[in-house]
N, C-alpha and C positions, 0 to 999 in steps of 0.2 A: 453523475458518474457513480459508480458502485467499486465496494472494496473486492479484490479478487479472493480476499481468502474467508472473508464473514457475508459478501455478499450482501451488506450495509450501506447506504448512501457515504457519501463522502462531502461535508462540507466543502464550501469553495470560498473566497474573501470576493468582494464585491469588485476586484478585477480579475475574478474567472480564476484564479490560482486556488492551488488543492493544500488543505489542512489536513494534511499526511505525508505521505513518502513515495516517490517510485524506484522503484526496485529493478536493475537488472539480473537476469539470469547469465549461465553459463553461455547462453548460446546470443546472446543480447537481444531477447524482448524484454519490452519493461513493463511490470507492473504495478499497477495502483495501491499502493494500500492505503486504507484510515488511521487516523492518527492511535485510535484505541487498539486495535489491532500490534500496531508499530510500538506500543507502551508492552503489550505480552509478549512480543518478540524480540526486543530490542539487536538482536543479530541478525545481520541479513541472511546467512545461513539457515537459522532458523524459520525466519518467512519464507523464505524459497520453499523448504522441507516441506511446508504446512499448505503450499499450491498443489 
């Protein structure tokens, strides 16, 4: 899987779960972020902005 906003891989734990975040929008799709990404944003607000 790839981060939506660095377009980075996204680690996974060895049962398939994401070490990061997902994110809904206004409109409810969700998206994926990395956890490094999720450290420079820490507001969902602001990760949304940065989509």
């Amino acid at each position: 899987m790839k981060c939506e906003i660095c377009s980075g891989a996204i680690q996974e734990t060895f049962l398939k779960k994401l070490i990061g975040t997902v994110v809904k929008d206004a409109k409810g799709k969700k998206h994926k972020i990395c956890s490094q990404c999720q450290k420079k944003f820490p507001a969902k607000e602001e990760a949304i902005a940065k989509l």
